[in-house]
C-alpha positions as CSV (number, residue, x, y, z in Angstrom):
1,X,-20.4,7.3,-0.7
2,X,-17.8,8.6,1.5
3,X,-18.4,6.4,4.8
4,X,-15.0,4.6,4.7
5,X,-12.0,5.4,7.4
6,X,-9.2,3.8,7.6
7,X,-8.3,4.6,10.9
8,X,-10.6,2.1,12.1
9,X,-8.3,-0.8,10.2
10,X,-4.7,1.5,10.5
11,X,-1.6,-1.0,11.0
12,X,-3.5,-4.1,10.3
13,X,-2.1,-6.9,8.3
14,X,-3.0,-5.8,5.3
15,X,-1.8,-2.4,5.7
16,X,1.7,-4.2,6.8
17,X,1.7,-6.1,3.2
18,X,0.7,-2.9,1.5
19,X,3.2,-0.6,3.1
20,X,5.8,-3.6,3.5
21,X,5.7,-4.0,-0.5
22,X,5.7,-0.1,-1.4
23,X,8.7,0.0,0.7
24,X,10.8,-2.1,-1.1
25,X,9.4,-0.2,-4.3
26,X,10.4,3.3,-2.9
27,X,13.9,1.9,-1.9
28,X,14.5,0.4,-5.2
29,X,13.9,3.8,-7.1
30,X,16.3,5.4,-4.5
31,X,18.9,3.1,-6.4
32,X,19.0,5.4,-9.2
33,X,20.3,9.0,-8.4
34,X,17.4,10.1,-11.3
35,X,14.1,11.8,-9.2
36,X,11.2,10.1,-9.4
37,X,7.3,11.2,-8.3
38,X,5.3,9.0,-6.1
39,X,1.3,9.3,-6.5
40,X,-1.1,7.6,-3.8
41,X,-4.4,8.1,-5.1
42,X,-6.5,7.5,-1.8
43,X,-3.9,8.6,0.4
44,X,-6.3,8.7,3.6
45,X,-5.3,10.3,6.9
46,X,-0.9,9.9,6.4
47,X,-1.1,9.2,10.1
48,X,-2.9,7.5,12.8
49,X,-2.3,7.3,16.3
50,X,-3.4,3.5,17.5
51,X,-4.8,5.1,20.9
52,X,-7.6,6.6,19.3
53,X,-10.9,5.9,19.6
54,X,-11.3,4.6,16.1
55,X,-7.9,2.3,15.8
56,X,-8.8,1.3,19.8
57,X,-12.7,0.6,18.0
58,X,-11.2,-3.6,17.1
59,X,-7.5,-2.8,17.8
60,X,-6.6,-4.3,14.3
61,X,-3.0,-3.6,14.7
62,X,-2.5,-6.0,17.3
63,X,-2.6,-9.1,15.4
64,X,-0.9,-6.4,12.1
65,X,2.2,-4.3,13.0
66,X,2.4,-4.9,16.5
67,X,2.8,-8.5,15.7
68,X,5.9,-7.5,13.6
69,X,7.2,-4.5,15.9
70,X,7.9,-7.2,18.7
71,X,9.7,-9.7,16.4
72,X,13.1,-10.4,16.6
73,X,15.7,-12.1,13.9
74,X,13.2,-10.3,10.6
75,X,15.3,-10.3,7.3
76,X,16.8,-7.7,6.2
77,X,14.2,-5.9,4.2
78,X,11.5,-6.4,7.2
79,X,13.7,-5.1,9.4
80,X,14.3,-1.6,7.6
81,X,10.6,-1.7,7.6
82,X,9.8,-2.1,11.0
83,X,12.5,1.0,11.2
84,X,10.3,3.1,9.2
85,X,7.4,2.5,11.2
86,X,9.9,2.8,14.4
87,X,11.0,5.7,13.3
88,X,7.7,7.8,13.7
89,X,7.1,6.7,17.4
90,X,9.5,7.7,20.4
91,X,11.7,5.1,22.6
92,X,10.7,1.7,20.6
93,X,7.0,2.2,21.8
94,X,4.2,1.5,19.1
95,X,1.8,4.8,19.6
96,X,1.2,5.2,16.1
97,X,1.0,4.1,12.8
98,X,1.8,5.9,9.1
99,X,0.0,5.6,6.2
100,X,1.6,5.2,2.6
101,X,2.2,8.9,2.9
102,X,4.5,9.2,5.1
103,X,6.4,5.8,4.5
104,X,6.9,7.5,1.5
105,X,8.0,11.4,2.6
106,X,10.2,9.1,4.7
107,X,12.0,7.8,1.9
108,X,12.1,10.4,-1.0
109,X,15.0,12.4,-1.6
110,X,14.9,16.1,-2.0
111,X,14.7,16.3,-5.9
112,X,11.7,13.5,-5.8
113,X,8.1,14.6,-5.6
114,X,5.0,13.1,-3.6
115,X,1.5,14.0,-5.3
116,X,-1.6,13.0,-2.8
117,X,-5.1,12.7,-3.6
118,X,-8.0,12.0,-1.0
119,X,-11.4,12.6,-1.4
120,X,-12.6,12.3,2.0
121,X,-13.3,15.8,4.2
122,X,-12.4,14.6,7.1
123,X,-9.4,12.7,6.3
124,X,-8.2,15.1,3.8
125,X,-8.2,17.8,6.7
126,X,-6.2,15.3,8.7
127,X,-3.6,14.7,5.8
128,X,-3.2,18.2,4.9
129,X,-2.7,18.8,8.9
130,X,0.2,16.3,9.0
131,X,1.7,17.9,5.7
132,X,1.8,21.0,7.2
133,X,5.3,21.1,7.1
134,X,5.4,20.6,3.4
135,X,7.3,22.7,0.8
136,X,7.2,22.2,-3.0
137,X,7.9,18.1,-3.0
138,X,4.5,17.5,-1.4
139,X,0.9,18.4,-3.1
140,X,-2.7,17.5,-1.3
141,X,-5.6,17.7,-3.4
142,X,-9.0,17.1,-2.5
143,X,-10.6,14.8,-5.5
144,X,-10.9,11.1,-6.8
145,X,-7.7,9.9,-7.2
146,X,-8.6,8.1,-10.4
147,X,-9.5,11.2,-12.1
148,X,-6.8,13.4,-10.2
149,X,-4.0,11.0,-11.5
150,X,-4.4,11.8,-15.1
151,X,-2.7,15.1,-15.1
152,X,0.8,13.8,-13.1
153,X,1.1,11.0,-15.8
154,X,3.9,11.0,-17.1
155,X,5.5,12.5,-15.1
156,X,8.3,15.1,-16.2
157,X,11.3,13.3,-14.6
158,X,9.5,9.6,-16.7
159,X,10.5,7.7,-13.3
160,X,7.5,7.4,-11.1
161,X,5.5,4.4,-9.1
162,X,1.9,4.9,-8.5
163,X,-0.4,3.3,-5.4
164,X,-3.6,2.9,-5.6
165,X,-5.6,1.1,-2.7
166,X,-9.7,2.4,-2.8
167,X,-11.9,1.1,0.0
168,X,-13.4,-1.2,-2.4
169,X,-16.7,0.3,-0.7
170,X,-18.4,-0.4,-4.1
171,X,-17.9,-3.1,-6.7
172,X,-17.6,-0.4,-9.1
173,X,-14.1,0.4,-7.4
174,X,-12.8,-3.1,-9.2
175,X,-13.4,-1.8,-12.5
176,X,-12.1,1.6,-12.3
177,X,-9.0,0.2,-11.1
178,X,-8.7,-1.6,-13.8
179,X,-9.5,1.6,-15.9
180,X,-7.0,3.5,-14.0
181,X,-4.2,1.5,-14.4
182,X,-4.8,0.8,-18.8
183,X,-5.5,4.6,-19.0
184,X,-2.1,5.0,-17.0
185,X,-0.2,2.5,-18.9
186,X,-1.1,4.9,-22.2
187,X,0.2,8.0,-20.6
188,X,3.5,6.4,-18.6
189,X,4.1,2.9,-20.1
190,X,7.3,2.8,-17.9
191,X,5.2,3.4,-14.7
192,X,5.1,1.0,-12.2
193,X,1.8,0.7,-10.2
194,X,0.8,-1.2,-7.0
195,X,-2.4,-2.3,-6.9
196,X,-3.4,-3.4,-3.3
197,X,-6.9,-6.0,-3.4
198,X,-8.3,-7.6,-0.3
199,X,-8.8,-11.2,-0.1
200,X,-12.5,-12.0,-0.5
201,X,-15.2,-14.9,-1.1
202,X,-16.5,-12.8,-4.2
203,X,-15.7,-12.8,-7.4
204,X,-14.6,-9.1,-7.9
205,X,-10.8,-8.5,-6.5
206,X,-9.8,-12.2,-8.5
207,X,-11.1,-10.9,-11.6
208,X,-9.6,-8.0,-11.5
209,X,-6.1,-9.1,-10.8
210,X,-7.1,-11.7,-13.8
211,X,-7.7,-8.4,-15.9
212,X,-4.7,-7.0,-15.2
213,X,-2.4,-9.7,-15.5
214,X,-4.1,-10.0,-18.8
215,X,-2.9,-6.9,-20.2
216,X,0.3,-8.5,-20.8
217,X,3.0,-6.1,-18.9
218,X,5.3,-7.5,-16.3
219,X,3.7,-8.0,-13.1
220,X,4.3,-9.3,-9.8
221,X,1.2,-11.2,-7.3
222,X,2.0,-11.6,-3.9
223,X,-1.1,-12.7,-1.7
224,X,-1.1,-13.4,2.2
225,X,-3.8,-15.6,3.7
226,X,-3.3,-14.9,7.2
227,X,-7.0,-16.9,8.1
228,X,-9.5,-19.8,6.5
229,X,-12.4,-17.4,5.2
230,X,-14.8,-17.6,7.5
231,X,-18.5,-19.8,7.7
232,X,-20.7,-17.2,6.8
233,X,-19.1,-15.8,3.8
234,X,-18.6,-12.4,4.7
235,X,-14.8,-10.6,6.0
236,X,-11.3,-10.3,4.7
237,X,-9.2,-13.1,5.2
238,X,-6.4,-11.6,4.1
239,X,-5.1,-9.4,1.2
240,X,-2.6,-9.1,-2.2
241,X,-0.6,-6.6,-4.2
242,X,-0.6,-7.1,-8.2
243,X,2.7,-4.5,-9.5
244,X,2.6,-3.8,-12.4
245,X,6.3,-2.8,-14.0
246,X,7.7,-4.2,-10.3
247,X,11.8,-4.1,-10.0
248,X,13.2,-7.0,-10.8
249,X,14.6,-7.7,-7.1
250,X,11.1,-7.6,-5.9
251,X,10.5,-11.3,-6.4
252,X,13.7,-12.7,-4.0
253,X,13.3,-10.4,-1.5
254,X,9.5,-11.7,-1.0
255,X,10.6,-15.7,-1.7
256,X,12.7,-14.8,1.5
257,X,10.3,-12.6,3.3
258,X,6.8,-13.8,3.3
259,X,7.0,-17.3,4.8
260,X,8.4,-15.0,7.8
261,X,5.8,-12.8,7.7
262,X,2.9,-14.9,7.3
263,X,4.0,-17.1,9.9
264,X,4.1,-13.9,12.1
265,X,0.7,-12.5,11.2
266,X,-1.4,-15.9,11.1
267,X,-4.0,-16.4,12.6
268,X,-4.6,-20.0,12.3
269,X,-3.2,-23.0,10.6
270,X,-4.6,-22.1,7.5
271,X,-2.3,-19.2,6.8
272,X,-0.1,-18.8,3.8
273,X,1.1,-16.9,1.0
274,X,1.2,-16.9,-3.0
275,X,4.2,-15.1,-5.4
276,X,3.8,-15.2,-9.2
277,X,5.7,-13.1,-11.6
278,X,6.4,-12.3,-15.1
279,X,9.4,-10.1,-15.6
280,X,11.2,-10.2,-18.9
């Protein structure tokens, strides 16, 4: 089933917590002068432009990034954000918005490697498009993620952080996340994953984050509610991201963050935000 594109839900506010929390990932490995390889396996389109017919379709990012672009007074670590994002749109004007892709190009260093899986035709003729440019550090390929991972794991510099964000299309997407990441933790113990999950009223996306957390590595929750979940059962009202191996500095920097961010994104009283960790 390949009928999922996120350009119809690019810069939303789940993409902000997504992209938001890999940042601080990406910058943390950049502490160490040691390369690393980053691995998105659904990488989707890298770039969107929020003129388009598609991100125009419910103009998601509204009440998502642009929310945030227009903010003044962030913290720190919301603010080098926001410059990410600035950074790939001309004279402080929000025309477009990047995927985990290019947040992360943005952010490696030359020795550091990006691998990119997306299974998609269509968007994986728009992500090899706006990797044209690429050299050695950057592979596209053209296959599951969750099968294309297994041969970059471990990989040969034994730093690396993996993302992996399916559609969730299907409910059998909850359990091969949940395959993915045990498989992963066999080859690269020292890995650490991002899982992102979207806040629904089913049972799938809590059980799965019960699963992991089960599996007894460190891990860090962080959830944003930006809505009460609505009457008729159906929607996302709002979305996490379970790490698993996550840099001890995550946890502050999001105790200081997300009450900002929440605030900013909320779309009614309800709105709020969870943090649990275990990091020995």
């Amino acid at each position: 089933m390949l009928s999922y594109r996120h350009a119809f839900h690019a810069g939303n506010h789940a993409d902000v917590l997504k992209h938001y929390v890999f940042s601080l990932v990406l910058a943390y490995m950049n502490q160490k002068p040691a390369p690393y390889w980053v691995i998105d396996t659904h990488a989707g389109a890298g770039m969107y432009e929020l003129g388009s017919e598609f991100a125009q379709k419910n103009a998601e990012f509204n009440n998502g990034i642009a929310r945030l672009f227009a903010a003044e007074h962030l913290p720190d670590s919301l603010e080098d954000f926001v410059k990410i994002i600035n950074s790939f749109n001309e004279n402080n004007a929000l025309n477009c918005y990047s995927g985990s892709p290019k947040i992360a190009e943005s952010l490696l260093r030359t020795d550091d490697k990006l691998r990119l899986f997306e299974l998609h035709p269509s968007d994986y003729q728009l992500l090899d498009e706006n990797f044209s440019h690429k050299g050695r550090q950057t592979k596209i390929e053209q296959q599951n993620g969750f099968t294309g991972i297994k041969a970059c794991l471990p990989p040969p510099t034994k730093r690396g952080v993996v993302l992996i964000d399916p559609p969730y299309e299907l409910k059998d997407d909850y359990n091969h996340v949940v395959n993915c990441i045990k498989d992963s933790l066999k080859r690269f113990a020292t890995g650490t994953y991002l899982v992102w999950y979207p806040l629904l009223q089913r049972p799938e996306p809590a059980e799965m984050v019960r699963t992991l957390i089960a599996l007894n590595a460190d891990f860090l929750q962080v959830e944003m509610r930006v809505q009460a979940p609505s009457l008729d059962g159906y929607g996302m009202y709002g979305s996490g991201m379970l790490v698993v191996n996550p840099p001890y500095t995550l946890p502050k920097i999001l105790e200081e963050a997300m009450p900002v961010l929440t605030q900013l994104l909320a779309l009614d009283e309800s709105a709020d935000f969870l943090i649990q960790y275990k990091i020995a």
